[in-house]
ZAPA-257724 format. One line per 10 residues: their letters; for each residue x, y, z of C-alpha. Coordinates in steps of 0.001 Angstrom, whole numbers, padded with zeros to 6 digits. Layout:
<zanus>
a> X Y Z | ...
</zanus>
This chain:
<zanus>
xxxxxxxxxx> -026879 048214 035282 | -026426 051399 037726 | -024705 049971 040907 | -022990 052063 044127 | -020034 050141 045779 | -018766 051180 049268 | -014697 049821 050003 | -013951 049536 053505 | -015315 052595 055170 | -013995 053214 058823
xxxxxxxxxx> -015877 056822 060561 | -015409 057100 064219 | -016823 060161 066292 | -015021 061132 069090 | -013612 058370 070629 | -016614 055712 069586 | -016024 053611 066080 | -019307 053951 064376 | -018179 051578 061908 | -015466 049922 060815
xxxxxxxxxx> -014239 048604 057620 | -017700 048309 055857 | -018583 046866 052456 | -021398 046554 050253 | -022913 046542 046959 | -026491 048590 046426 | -027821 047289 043071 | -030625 048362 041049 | -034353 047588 042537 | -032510 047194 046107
xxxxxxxxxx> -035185 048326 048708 | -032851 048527 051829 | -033695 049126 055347 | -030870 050494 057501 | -031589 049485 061306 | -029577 049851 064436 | -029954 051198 067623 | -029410 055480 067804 | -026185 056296 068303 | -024638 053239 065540
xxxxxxxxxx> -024144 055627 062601 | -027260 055294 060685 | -027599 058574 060064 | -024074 058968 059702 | -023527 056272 056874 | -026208 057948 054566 | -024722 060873 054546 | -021113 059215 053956 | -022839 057583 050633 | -024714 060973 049799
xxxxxxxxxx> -021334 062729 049893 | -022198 064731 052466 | -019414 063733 054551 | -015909 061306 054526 | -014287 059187 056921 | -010945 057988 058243 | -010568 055918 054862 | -012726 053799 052452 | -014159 054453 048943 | -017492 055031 047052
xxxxxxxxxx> -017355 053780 043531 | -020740 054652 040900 | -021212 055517 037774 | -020661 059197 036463 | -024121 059880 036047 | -025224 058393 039152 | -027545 060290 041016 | -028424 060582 044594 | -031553 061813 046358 | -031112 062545 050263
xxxxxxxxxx> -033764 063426 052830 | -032008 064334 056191 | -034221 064526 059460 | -034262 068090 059595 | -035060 069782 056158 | -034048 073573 055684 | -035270 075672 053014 | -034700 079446 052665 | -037565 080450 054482 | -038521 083272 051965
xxxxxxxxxx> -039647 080768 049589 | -043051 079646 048958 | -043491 075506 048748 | -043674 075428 044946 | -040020 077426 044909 | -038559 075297 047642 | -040097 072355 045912 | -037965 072800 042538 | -034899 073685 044202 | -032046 072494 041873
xxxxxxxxxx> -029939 073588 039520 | -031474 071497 036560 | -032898 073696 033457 | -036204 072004 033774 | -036320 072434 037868 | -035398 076064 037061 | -038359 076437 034535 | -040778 075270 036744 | -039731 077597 039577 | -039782 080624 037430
xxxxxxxxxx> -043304 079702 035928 | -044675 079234 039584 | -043609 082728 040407 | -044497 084242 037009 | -048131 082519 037515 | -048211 084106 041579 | -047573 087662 040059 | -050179 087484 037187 | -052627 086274 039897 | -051684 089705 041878
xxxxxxxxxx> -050737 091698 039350 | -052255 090687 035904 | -052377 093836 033957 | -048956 094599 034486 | -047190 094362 031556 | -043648 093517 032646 | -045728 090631 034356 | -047114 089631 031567 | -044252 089093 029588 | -042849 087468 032273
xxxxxxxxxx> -045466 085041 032343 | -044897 084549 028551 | -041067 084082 028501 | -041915 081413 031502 | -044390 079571 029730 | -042196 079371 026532 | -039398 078148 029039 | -041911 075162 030374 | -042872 074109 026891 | -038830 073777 025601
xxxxxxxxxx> -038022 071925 028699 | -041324 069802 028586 | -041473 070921 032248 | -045258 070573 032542 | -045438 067341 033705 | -042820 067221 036550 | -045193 070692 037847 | -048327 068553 038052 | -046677 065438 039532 | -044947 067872 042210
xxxxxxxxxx> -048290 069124 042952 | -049737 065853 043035 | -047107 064148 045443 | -047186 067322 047660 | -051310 066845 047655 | -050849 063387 048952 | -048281 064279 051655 | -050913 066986 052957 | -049486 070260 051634 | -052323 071771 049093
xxxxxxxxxx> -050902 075455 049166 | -047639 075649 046938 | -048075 079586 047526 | -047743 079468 051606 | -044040 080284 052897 | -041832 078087 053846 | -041626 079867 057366 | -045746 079344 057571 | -044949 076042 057552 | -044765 073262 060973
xxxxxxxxxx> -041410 071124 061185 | -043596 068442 059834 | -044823 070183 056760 | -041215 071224 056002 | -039862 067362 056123 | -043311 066121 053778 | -042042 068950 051518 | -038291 068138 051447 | -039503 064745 051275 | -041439 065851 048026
xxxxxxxxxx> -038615 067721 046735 | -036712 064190 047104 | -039002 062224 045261 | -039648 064058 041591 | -036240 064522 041424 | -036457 060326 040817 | -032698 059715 041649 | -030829 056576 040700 | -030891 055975 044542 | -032899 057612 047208
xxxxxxxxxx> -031570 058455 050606 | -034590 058456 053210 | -033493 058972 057117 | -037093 058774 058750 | -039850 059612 056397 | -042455 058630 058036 | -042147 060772 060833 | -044987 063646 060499 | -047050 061687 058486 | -050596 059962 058728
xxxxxxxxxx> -051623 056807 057850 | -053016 057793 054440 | -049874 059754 053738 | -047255 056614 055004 | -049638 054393 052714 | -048866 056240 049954 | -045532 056750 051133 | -045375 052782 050326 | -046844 052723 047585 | -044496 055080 045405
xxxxxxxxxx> -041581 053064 047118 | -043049 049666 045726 | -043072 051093 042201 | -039989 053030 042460 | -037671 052322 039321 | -034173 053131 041082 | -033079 052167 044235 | -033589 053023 047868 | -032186 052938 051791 | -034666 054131 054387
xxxxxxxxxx> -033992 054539 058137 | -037296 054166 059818 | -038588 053023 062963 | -041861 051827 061428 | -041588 047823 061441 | -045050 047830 059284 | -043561 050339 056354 | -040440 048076 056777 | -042409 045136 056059 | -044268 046811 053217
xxxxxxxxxx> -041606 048085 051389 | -037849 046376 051529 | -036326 043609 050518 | -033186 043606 051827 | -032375 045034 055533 | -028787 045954 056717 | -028211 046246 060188 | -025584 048197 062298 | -024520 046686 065215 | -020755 047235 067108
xxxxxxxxxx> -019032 049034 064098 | -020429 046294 061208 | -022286 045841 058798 | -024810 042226 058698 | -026571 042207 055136 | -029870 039885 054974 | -032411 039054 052526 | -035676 039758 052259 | -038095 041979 054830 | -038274 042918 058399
xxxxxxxxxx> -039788 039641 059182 | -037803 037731 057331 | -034564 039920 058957 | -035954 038958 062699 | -036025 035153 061662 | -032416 035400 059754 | -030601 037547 062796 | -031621 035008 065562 | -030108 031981 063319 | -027264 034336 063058
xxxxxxxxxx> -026564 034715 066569 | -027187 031199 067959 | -024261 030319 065396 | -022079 032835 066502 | -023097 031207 070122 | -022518 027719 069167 | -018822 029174 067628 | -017894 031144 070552 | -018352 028169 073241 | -016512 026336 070817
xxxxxxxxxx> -013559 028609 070500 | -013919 028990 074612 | -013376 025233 075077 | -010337 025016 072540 | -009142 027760 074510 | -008808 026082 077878 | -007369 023434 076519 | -004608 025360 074570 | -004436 027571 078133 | -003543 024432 080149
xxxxxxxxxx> -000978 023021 077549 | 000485 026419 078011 | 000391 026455 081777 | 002299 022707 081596 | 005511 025165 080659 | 006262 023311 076999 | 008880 025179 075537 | 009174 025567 071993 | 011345 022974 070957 | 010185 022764 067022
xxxxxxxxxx> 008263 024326 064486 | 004978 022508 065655 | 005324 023285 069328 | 005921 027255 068018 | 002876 026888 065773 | 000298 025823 068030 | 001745 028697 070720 | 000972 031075 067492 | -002855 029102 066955 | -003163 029913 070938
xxxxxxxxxx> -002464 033804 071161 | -004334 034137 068047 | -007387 032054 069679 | -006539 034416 072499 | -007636 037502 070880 | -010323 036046 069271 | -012376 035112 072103 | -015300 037183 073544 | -015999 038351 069785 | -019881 037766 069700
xxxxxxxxxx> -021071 040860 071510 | -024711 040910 072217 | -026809 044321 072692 | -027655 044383 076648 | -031662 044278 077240 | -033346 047001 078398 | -034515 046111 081534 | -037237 048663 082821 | -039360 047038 085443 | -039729 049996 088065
xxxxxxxxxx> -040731 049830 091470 | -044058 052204 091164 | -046201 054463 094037 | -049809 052970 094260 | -052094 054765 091834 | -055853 055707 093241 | -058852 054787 091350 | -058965 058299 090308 | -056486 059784 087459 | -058449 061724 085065
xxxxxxxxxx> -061296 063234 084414 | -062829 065955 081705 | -065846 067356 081726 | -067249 069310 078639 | -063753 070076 078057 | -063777 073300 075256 | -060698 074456 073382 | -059560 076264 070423 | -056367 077472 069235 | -056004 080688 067045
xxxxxxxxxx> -059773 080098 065757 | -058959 076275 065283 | -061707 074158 067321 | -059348 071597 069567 | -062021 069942 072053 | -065502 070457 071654 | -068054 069674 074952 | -064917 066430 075202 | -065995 064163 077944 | -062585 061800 078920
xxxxxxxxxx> -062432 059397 082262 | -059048 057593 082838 | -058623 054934 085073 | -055760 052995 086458 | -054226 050723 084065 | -055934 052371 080840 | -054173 052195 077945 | -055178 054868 075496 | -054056 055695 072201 | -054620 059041 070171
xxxxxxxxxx> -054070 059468 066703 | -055654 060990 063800 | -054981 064145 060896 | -052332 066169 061797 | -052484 069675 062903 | -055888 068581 064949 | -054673 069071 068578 | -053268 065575 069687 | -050198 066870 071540 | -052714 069751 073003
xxxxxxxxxx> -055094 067641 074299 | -051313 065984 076445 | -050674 069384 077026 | -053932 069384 079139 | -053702 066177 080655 | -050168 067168 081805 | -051561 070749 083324 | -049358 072753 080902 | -052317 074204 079056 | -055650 075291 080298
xxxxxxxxxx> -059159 074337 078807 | -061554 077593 077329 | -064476 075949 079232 | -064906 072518 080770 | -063756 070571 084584 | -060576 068995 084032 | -059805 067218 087408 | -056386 065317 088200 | -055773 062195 091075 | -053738 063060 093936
xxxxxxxxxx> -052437 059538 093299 | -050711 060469 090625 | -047052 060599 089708 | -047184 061472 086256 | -044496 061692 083413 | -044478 063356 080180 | -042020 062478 077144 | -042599 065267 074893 | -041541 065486 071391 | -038338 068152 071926
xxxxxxxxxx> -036405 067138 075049 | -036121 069290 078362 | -033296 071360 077925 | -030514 069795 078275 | -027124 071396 079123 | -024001 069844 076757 | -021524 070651 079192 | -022895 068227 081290 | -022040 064458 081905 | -024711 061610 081198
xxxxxxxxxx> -024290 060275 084604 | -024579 063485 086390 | -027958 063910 084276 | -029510 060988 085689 | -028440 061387 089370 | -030713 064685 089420 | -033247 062567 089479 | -032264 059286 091335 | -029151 058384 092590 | -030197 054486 092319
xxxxxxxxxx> -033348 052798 091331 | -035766 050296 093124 | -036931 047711 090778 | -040927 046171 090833 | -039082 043185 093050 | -037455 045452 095665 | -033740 045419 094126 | -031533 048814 094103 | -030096 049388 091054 | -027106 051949 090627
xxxxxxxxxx> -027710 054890 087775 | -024460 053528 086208 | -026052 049716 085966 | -029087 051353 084648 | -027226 053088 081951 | -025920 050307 080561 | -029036 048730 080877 | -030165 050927 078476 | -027576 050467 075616 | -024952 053252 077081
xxxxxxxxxx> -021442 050952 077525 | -019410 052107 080921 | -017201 054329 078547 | -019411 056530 077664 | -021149 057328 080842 | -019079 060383 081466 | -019804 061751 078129 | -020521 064866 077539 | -024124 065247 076703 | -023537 067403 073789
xxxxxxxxxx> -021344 064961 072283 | -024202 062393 072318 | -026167 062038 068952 | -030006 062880 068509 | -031003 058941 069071 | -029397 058720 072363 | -030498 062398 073916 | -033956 060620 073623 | -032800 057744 074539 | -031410 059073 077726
xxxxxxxxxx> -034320 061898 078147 | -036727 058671 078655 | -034639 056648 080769 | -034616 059616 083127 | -038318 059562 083049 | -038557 056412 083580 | -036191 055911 086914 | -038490 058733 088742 | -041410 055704 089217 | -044016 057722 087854
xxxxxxxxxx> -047704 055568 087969 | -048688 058003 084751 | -047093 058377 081542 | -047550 060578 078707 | -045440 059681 075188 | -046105 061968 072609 | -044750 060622 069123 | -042382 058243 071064 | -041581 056290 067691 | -039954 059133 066056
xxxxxxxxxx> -036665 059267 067299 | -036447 056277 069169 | -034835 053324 067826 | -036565 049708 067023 | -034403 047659 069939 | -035366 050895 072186 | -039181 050325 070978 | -039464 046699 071297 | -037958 047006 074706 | -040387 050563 075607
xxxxxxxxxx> -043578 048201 074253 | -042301 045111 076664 | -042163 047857 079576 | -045382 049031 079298 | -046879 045399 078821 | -045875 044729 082376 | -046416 048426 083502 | -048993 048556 086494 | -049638 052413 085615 | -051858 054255 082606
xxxxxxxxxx> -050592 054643 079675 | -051623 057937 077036 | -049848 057822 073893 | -049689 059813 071028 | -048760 058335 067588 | -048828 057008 063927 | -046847 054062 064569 | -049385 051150 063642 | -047089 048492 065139 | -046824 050247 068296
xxxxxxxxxx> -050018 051256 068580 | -051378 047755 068066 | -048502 046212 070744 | -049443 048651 073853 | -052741 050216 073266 | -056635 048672 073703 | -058497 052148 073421 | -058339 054803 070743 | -058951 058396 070450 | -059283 059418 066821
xxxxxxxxxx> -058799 062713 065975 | -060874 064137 063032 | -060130 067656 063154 | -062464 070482 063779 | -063186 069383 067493 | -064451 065850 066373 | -062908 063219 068245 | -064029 059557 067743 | -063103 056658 070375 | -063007 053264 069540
xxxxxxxxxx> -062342 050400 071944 | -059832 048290 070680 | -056538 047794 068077 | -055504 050619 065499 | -055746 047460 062484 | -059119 046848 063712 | -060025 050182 063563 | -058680 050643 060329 | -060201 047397 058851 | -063626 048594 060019
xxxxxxxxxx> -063595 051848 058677 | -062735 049999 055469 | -065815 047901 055686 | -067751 050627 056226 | -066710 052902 053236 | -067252 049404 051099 | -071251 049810 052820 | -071561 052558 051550 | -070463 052563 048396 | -072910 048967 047805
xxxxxxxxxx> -075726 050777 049719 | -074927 053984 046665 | -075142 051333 044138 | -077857 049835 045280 | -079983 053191 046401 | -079338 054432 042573 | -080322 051227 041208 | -083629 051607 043030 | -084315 055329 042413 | -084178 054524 038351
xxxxxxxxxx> -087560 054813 037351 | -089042 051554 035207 | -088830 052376 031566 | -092008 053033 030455 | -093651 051171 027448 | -091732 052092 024496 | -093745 053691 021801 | -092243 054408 018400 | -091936 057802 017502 | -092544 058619 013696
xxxxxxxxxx> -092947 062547 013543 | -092523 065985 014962 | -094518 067271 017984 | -096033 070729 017318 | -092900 072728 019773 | -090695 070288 017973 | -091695 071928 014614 | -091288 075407 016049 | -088067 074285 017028 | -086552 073038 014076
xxxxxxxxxx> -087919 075985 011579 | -085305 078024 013754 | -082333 075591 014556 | -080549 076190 011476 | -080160 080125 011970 | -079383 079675 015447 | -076289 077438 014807 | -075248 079912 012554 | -075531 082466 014374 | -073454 080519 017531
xxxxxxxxxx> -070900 079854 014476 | -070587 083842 013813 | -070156 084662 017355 | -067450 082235 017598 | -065610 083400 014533 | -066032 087299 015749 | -064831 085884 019277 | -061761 084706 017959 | -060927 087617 015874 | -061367 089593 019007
xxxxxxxxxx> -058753 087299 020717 | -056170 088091 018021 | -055897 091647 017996 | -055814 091707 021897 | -051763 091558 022113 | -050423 090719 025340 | -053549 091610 027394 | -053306 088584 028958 | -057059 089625 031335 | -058914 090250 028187
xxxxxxxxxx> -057717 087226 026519 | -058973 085291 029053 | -062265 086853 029220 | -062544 086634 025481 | -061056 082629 025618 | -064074 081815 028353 | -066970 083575 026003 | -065349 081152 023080 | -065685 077900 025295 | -069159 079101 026405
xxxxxxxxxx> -070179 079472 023361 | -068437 076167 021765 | -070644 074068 024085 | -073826 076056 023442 | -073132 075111 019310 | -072387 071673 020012 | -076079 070836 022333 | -077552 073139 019206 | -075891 070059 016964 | -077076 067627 018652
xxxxxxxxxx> -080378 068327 019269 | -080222 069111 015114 | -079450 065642 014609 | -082248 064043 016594 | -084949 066383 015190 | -083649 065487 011507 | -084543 062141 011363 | -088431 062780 011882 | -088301 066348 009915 | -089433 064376 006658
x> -092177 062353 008062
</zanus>
């Protein structure tokens, strides 16, 4: 049995412990899901166990032919390559082998009756056969076909952020490591794509970790979760769900033992106070038990909630409005005659295919992008906030704190109470010491985590989140989701994130691509389950409409001889299939004294099939016609 052991890892950054002293076991079949909130050392950990980096001291023990798979957040390729070269990227023969046959197969599609190409196709497809590489090609293809890429000839640089994680995430997966590595897969990808995502995990033979933010994928697919939380390390069995249920038991123990130890404690502290001097070896013992209860108190540390309940200006009756809104992109249809109307308290959701203009259509609603055609009309209500996917720039010389205060100094809450931007920091999961932190110092997690906080304290009556699950932790989310549940203002959200989705939105945009956009008025499950209905419709009302259109079988009458055509026929079927035989025999004749003209072979191999299937409907129809020739 393949296991990895990790022995008492310690990796601080700066001066914050990211964790200290952790152990653990990762066995074969382990589905693990690594949660924390951003800034714990999620990230930071995988790339400890993927070798990609060491700490102040600790060990990782596995076998010698262990093998690791790791998908970072951002993927980079050489951006020269095209997706099938990226794809086999490895020093493996059979990676290698593939990679030269894709190129040796682009060049005979440009330049086929080059000979140099055409031996280079040759000595590539002998390669392929020794290394039985065939196989791993068409799986490639097939996982990258599932994850939406469907050119393996485009260039890496032609390629979105997203495209370039599905196909590092590809690249991960045929490799089929002893243990895969996954920090945020899901981001980029569609709800067919993350189901299939699942899928493959579920019948994965080796062993995985996954950082995600998606509690439905977590649910899916894990069976043990490990969570990060002050420097360590809390193992539990089972799934998400199951994890939520375990860590509350767990903390309303370490409760219970805390008041305990707090009560010992001021007994011990007035024993102490009485002035008993050490007089024997029990007296000195129980001053030991004391100092060592001493440091021992205040040991269950509990992650501060994320209070975000915002005073908020009075939003009019009027926030949006479109009006045979028109749009395309670089000859890609965005909006097409799109009629929107927003009203206070709306809480929209937009999803759909990627690539179809969801973030443009924000882009709009937030006035940074003008329609073709169309009215697009704004309230003068509104106070309206946008928390785009790529933060505002900001400057890493600069000091969290001094961040904030350019855009409050203090914050009025929904009951009237002024909050300092230091309280609200910490509010938001940022302990005291780190609110003079440089901002380049922080990690990606908590730039976003900060980015929305200060987006948050302006009081705007109007928000726009695209893709807020991608980068934002689950605590973060579950606290976000609470916010807007009390959240007097609108609410336009961009995402993928089922669970989220189904927690703070009633209305749905779909986006189909093309300019088709669908809405549907209520949850993304319901959606989902409806559409599924529907395709089971009409596949019954197929069934049943083909059923229908198949004519009644006419009486059956026995047929004992040859019509007159049929006697025509068969005088000349004999010659005919031998003729078909001679042209296949001359045809493949032809085919061997070609050489390496790898064009004229294949013009020669398609007149051979051709003719292949015209001899076997000749044999056929031989057959039927004997069996009444006698009569």
């Amino acid at each position: 049995m393949k296991e990895l052991r990790v022995d008492n890892i310690t990796k601080t950054y700066g001066e914050k412990v990211l964790f200290d002293d952790l152990s653990f076991m990762i066995h074969e079949q382990d589905r693990i899901g690594l949660i924390g909130v951003n800034g714990t050392g999620k990230s930071s950990l995988l790339k400890m166990i993927a070798e990609k980096d060491s700490g102040e001291k600790g060990s990782i023990q596995k076998p010698q032919d262990y093998r690791v798979g790791y998908l970072t957040q951002e993927t980079e390729f050489d951006e020269t390559m095209t997706v099938a070269q990226a794809v086999f990227t490895g020093e493996s023969p059979v990676f290698q082998a593939v990679r030269d046959y894709e190129m040796a197969l682009l060049d005979l599609a440009t330049d086929g009756s080059n000979p140099k190409v055409q031996q280079a196709y040759t000595q590539a497809e002998e390669k392929m056969n020794k290394e039985d590489g065939w196989l791993l090609d068409t799986n490639a293809k097939a996982i990258l076909n599932r994850l939406g890429i469907s050119d393996v000839t485009k260039l890496i640089k032609e390629l979105s952020g997203g495209q370039k994680k599905r196909v590092g995430l590809a690249q991960i997966l045929i490799q089929e490591p002893d243990l895969l590595l996954l920090d945020e897969p899901t981001n980029h990808l569609d709800y067919q794509a993350i189901n299939w995502l699942a899928g493959f995990l579920k019948q994965y033979k080796g062993a995985f970790v996954v950082i995600t933010h998606d509690r439905y994928f977590l649910d899916q697919v894990t069976n043990r979760i490990f969570e990060l939380s002050f420097g360590k390390l809390y193992e539990y069995e089972g799934n998400y769900q199951s994890y939520i249920a375990a860590k509350a038991e767990r903390e309303e123990r370490e409760k219970t033992q805390e008041h305990k130890r707090k009560q010992m404690y001021k007994q011990e502290l007035a024993w102490m106070r009485a002035g008993v001097q050490a007089r024997g070896t029990k007296q000195q013992a129980r001053i030991d038990r004391f100092h060592d209860l001493e440091k021992n108190l205040n040991q269950v540390k509990e992650q501060d909630s994320v209070e975000l309940s915002f005073g908020m200006q009075r939003l009019g009756k009027k926030v949006m409005m479109m009006e045979k809104g028109q749009l395309s992109i670089a000859d890609q249809l965005i909006l097409d005659q799109f009629e929107l109307l927003v009203q206070a308290s709306d809480r929209i959701g937009i999803t759909g295919k990627n690539g179809s203009g969801k973030t443009t259509l924000l882009n709009v609603l937030a006035g940074r992008k003008e329609l073709d055609q169309g009215v697009y009309e704004i309230g003068e209500t509104v106070k309206l906030a946008y928390y785009t996917q790529q933060n505002e720039e900001m400057d890493p010389n600069q000091r969290m704190i001094a961040y904030l205060q350019e855009a409050a100094e203090e914050v009025t809450t929904a009951s009237g109470e002024k909050i300092s931007v230091t309280e609200m920091l910490e509010r938001f999961l940022f302990p005291r010491f780190m609110h003079g932190t440089l901002i380049g110092k922080l990690s990606g997690g908590e730039k976003r985590r900060l980015y929305l906080l200060k987006l948050l304290i302006g009081n705007p009556n109007v928000l726009l989140l695209d893709e807020p699950t991608n980068d934002l932790d689950i605590d973060t989310l579950t606290v976000l989701e609470d916010y807007l549940g009390q959240f007097a203002g609108t609410v336009i959200a961009v995402s993928h994130d089922r669970y989220f989705l189904d927690k703070t939105m009633d209305k749905l945009l779909i986006f189909k691509g093309d300019g088709v956009i669908e809405p549907y008025l209520g949850s993304i499950t319901d959606y989902l389950a409806d559409k599924e209905q529907e395709e089971e419709a009409v596949k019954v009302t197929k069934v049943s409409k083909a059923v229908e259109e198949v004519p009644s079988a006419p009486k059956e009458t026995v047929k004992t001889k040859l019509t007159y055509m049929e006697k025509k026929e068969w005088a000349t079927i004999e010659d005919e299939i031998s003729q078909l035989e001679q042209q296949i025999e001359e045809l493949t004749e032809g085919m061997n004294g070609q050489g390496s003209d790898f064009v004229k072979l294949q013009e020669l191999q398609d007149a051979v099939s051709q003719t292949e299937k015209q001899l076997e409907e000749k044999m056929d129809r031989w057959e039927y016609l004997s069996q009444f020739a006698d009569e």
